[in-house]
C-alpha positions in Angstrom: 0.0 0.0 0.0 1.2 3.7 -0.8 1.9 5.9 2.3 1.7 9.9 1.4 3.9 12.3 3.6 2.3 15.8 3.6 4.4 19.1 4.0 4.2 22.6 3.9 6.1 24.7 0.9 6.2 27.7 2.0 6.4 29.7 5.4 3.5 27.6 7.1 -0.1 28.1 7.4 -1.0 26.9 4.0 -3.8 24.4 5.1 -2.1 21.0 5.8 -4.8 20.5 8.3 -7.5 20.5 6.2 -5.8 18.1 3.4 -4.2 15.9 5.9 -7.3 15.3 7.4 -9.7 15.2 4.0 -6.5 12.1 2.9 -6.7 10.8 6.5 -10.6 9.2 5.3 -8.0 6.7 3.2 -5.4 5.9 5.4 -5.2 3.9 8.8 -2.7 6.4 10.8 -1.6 9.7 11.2 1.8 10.4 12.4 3.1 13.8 13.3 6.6 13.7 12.8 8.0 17.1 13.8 7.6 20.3 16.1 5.5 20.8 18.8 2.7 22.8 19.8 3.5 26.0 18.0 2.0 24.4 15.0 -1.3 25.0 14.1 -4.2 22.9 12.1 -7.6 24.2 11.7 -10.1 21.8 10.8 -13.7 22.6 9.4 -16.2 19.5 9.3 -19.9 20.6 8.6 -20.2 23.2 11.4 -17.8 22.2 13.6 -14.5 23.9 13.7 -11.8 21.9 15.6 -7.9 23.9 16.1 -4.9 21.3 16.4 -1.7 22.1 17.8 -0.3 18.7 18.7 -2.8 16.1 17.9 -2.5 14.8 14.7 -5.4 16.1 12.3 -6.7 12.7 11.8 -7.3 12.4 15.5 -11.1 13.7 14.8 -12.1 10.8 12.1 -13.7 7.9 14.2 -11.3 4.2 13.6 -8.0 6.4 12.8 -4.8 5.7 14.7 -3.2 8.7 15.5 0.7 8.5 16.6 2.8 11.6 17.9 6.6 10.5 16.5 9.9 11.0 18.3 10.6 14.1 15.9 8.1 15.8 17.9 8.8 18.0 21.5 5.9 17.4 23.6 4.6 19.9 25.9 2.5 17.5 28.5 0.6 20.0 29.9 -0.5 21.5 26.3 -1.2 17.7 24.8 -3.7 17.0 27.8 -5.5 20.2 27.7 -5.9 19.9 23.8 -6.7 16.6 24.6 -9.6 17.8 26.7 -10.4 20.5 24.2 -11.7 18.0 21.4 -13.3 15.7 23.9 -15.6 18.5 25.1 -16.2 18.7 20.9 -17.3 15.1 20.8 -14.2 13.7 19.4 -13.0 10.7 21.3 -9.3 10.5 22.3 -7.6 7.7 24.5 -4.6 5.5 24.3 -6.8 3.4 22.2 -6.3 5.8 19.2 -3.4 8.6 20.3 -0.3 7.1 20.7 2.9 9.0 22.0 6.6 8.2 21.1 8.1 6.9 24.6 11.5 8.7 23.3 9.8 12.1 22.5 11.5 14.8 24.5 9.5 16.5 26.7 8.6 20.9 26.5 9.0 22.1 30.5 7.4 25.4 31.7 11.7 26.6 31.7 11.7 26.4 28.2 8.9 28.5 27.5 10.5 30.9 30.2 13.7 30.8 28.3 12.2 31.3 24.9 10.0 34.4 25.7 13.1 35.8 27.9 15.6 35.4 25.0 13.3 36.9 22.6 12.4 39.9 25.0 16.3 40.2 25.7 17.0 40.6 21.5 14.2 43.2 21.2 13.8 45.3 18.4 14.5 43.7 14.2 16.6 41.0 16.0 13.5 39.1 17.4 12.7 35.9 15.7 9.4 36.4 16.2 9.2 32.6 17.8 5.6 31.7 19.5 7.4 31.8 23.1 5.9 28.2 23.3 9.3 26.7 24.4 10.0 24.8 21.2 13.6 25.9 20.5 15.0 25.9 23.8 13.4 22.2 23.8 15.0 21.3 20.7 18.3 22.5 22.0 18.2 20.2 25.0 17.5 17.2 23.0 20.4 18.3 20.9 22.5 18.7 24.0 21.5 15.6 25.2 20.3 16.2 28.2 16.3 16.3 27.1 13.8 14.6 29.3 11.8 12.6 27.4 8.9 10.7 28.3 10.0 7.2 28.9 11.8 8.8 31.7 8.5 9.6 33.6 8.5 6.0 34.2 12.0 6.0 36.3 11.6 8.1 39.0 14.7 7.2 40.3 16.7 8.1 36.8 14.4 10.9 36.5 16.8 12.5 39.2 19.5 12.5 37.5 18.1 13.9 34.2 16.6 17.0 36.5 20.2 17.7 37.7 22.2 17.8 33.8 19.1 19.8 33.1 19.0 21.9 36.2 22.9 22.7 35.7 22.6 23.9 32.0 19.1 25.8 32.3 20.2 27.5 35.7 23.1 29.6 34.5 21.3 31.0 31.3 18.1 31.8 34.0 20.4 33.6 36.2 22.0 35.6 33.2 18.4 36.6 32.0 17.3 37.8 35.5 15.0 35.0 36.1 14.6 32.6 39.3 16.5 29.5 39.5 14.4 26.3 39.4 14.9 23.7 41.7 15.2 20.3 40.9 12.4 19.1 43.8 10.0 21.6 42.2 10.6 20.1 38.7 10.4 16.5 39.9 7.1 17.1 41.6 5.3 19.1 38.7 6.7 15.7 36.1 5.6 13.3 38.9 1.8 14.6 39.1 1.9 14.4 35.0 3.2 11.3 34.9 -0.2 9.1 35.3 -1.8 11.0 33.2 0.7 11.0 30.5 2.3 7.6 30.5 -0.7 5.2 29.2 0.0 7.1 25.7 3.4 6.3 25.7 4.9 3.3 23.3 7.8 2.7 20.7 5.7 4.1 18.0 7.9 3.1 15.5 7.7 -0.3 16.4 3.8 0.2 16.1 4.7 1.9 12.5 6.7 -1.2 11.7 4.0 -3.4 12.2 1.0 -1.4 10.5 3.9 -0.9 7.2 4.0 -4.9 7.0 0.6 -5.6 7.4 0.0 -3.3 4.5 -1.3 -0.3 6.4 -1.8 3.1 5.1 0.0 5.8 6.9 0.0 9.5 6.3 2.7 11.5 7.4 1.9 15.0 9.1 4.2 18.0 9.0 4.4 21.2 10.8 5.5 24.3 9.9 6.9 24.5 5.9 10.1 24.2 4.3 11.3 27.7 4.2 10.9 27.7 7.8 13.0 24.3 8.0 16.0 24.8 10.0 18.8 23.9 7.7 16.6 24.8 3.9 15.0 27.9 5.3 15.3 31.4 5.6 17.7 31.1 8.6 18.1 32.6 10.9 14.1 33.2 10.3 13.0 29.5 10.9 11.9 27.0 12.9 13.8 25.0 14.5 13.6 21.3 13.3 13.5 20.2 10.3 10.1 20.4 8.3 11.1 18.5 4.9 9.9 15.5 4.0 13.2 13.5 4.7 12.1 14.4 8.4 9.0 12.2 7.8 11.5 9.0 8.6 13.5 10.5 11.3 11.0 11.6 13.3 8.6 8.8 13.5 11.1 5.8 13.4 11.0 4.1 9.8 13.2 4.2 7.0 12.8 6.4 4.0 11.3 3.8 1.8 8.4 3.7 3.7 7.6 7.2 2.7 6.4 7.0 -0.1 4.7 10.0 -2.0 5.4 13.8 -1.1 2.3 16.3 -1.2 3.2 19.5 -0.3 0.9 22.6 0.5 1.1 25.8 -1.1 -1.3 28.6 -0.9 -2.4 30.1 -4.1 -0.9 33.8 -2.9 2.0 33.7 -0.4 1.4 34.3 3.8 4.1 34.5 6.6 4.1 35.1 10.7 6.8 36.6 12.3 10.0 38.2 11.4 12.1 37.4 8.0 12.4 38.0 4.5 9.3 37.7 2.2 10.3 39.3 -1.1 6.5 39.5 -2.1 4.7 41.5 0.7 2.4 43.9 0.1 2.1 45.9 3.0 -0.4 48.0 1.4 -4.1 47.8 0.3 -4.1 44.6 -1.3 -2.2 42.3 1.2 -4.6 43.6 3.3 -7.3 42.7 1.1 -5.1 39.1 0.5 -5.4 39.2 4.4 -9.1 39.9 5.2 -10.2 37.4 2.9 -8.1 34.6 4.0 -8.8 35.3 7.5 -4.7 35.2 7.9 -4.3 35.3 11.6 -2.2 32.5 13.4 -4.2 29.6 14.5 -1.8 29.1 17.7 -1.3 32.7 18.4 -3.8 34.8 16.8 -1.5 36.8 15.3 -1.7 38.6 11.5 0.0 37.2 8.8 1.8 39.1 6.2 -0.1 38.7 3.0 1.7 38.6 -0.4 1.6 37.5 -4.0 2.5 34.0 -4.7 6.3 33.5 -5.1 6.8 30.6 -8.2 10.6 30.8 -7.1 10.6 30.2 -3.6 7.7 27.1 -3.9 10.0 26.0 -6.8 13.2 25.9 -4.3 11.0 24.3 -1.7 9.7 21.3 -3.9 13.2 20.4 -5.3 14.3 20.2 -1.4 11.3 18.5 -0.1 11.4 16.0 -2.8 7.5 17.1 -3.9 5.7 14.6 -6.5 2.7 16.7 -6.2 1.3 19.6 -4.7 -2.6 20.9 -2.6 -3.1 23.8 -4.2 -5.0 25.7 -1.4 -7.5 28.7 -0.7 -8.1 29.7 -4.3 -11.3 31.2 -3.9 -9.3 33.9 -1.8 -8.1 35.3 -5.3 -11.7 35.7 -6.5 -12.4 39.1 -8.0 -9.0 40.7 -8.7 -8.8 42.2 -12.0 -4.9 41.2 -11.8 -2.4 38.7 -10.4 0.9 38.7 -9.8 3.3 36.0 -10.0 6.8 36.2 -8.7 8.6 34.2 -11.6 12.8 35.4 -10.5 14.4 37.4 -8.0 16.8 41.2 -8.8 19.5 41.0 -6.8 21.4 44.5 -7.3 22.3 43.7 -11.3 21.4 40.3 -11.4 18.5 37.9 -12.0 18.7 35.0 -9.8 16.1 31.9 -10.2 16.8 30.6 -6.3 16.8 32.0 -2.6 19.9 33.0 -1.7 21.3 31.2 1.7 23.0 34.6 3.3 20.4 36.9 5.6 21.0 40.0 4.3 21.0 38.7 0.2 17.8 37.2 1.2 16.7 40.8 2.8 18.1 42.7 -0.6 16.1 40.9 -3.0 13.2 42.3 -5.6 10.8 40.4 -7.1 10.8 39.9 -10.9 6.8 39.8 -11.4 4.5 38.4 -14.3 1.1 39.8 -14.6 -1.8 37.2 -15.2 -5.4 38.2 -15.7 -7.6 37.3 -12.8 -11.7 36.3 -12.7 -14.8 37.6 -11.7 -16.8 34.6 -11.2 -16.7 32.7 -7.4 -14.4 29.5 -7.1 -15.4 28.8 -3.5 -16.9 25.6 -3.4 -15.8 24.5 -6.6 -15.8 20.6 -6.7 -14.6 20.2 -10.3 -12.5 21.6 -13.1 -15.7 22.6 -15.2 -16.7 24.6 -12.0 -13.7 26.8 -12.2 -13.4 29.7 -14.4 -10.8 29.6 -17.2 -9.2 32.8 -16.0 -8.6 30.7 -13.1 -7.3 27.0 -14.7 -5.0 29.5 -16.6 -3.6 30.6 -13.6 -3.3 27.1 -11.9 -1.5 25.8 -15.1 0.9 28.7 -15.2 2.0 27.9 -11.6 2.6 24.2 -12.6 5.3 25.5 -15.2 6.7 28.1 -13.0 7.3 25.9 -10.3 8.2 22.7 -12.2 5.5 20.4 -9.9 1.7 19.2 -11.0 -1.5 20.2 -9.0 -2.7 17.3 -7.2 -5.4 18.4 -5.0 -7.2 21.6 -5.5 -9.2 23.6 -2.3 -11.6 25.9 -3.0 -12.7 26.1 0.5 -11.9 25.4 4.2 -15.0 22.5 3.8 -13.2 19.4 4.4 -15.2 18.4 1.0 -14.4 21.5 -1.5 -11.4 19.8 -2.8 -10.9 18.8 -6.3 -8.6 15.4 -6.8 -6.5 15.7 -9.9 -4.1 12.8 -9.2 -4.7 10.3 -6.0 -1.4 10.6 -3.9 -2.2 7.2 -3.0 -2.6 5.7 -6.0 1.3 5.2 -6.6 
């Protein structure tokens, strides 16, 4: 059977909730394989409206497995209270169907600390503009090797000794940012009272993943974030910080990369971002803001307003040769209903030359201009759109010219957040 890994290929927030979960009705499991809780999927099923942060998005279709891998840094308290959350919505959610990666490391209330101290600390065009949800300091332990993770809720006695490398790292850089040192007792106690709560979800997932690949079981891979936010392919220092390609789909849930299978990634029909960094397409004037209201482009973690832009062919172009893309969800199309114009990044001006890629280097990616083409646009409404003969040919036009500028097909096609306003042009799990 075919598994289908799902990324984003651009800054985030391009709707991989909504696709992961409308390809979830096909597939047996749904495994988040990276970030944490600073992600966020919004779902829209009839008239409910369900807003993931850690749970993957197939969590809310009844007989789905859902499996948190060890890519992912869990926040306990923020996985039980979402956990909560959906079960007051009617969804279901138990170690019968959510399953945690015992070697996941584990986001404490330091890190967020840490995070929103550092970022306060750089102040001004140096912020990041990071969630403050303790994922990077988190990733940095784990790195450092001296994560807690949550097989070591189940060793009290061990757990000890994991407090104190913590304690001895995290300690100095609290001091240095004028903020109380954490005792180890304090620590243990607030893990301890978790602990029984937690610990039922916990198993080798990809042991489980082993077994469900050889009995011929679907699974669907879940990103966070997007590939220009990935920590080695993005706009660095402007990124996230693991890794969000698709070659992250293995690492972070325990299987090889043959078991991958084929890459969908999600791009938005014009171009959004959150936070600080380059985005050589912004329009910080009347029609980003237009881009903006109709998209309803605020964060679904933190509430905060995207920067709206026109849809960049070069970066999406860079982002599907590193994520290894087959195919790509071409999302929120009806947004573009009405303009007379469109504009499509197709190069980049960098003083006196054209360049066809993102530059690695901060302040070349700063520097650059956008090289635009001017399509037509349409009149007539795509939302809702459940065909190609729904669609108006001002608006196939522009879908095919985005397949040749970015060198990638249109597999899906959303008109809509409605889990069922999607159009299937090629069936990622038909390969």
């Amino acid at each position: 059977m075919a598994n289908v890994a799902v990324v984003g290929a651009q800054w985030g927030d391009e709707g991989k909730g909504k696709i992961v979960d409308w390809l979830s009705e096909r597939a047996d499991v749904v495994v988040r394989f990276q970030g944490g809780h600073n992600a966020g999927h919004t779902l829209v099923i009839g008239n409910a409206t369900y807003k993931l942060s850690l749970l993957p998005s197939g969590v809310v279709r009844p007989g789905k497995l859902a499996l948190i891998g060890n890519g992912v840094v869990v926040d306990p308290w923020a996985l039980l209270a979402e956990i909560e959350t959906v079960r007051g919505q009617g969804v279901s959610v138990g170690p019968e169907n959510l399953r945690v990666a015992d070697n996941a490391p584990l986001i404490l209330p330091l890190h967020s600390e840490l995070d929103k101290a550092r970022e306060a600390a750089q102040g001004g065009a140096h912020k990041i503009g990071t969630t403050g949800r303790g994922i990077g300091p988190a990733y940095e332990d784990k790195v450092g090797r001296r994560a807690i993770r949550l097989c070591d809720l189940a060793d009290p006695a061990g757990l000890e000794a994991r407090i104190a490398s913590l304690l001895a790292h995290h300690n100095i850089l609290r001091k240095g940012l004028g903020l109380p040192e954490v005792t180890p007792e304090a620590l243990k106690a607030k893990l301890m009272e978790i602990a029984p709560r937690l610990l039922p979800f916990a198993e080798p997932v990809w042991q489980r993943l082993d077994g469900l690949r050889r009995a011929g079981r679907r699974i669907l891979f879940e990103g966070a974030q997007a590939i220009m936010l990935d920590v080695d392919h993005g706009t660095y220092p402007y990124v996230t910080s693991s890794n969000a390609v698709s070659a992250m789909a293995a690492v972070g849930s325990g299987l090889g990369p043959q078991a991958v299978g084929y890459v969908l990634g999600i791009v938005k029909a014009y171009t959004t971002r959150v936070g600080s960094g380059p985005f050589p397409t912004e329009q910080a004037n009347p029609t980003g803001e237009r881009l903006g209201e109709r998209g309803r482009e605020f964060g679904t973690v933190t509430g905060r307003k995207r920067r709206c832009g026109w849809f960049d062919a070069v970066m999406v172009r860079q982002a599907i040769k590193m994520g290894g893309i087959a195919g790509i969800a071409l999302t929120k199309l009806d947004v573009l209903d009405g303009f007379d114009e469109l504009q499509v990044c197709t190069a980049y001006r960098l003083g006196g030359t054209v360049m066809h890629h993102l530059p690695a280097a901060a302040a070349a990616q700063a520097k650059v201009k956008p090289v635009y083409e001017t399509l037509p646009g349409w009149k007539e409404s795509t939302r809702g759109a459940r065909s190609w003969i729904d669609l108006p040919a001002q608006a196939v036009k522009y879908i095919r010219r985005i397949e040749e500028l970015i060198e990638c097909p249109v597999a899906l096609l959303s008109t809509s957040p409605d889990r069922d306003d999607t159009i299937m042009v090629k069936d990622p799990y038909a390969d």
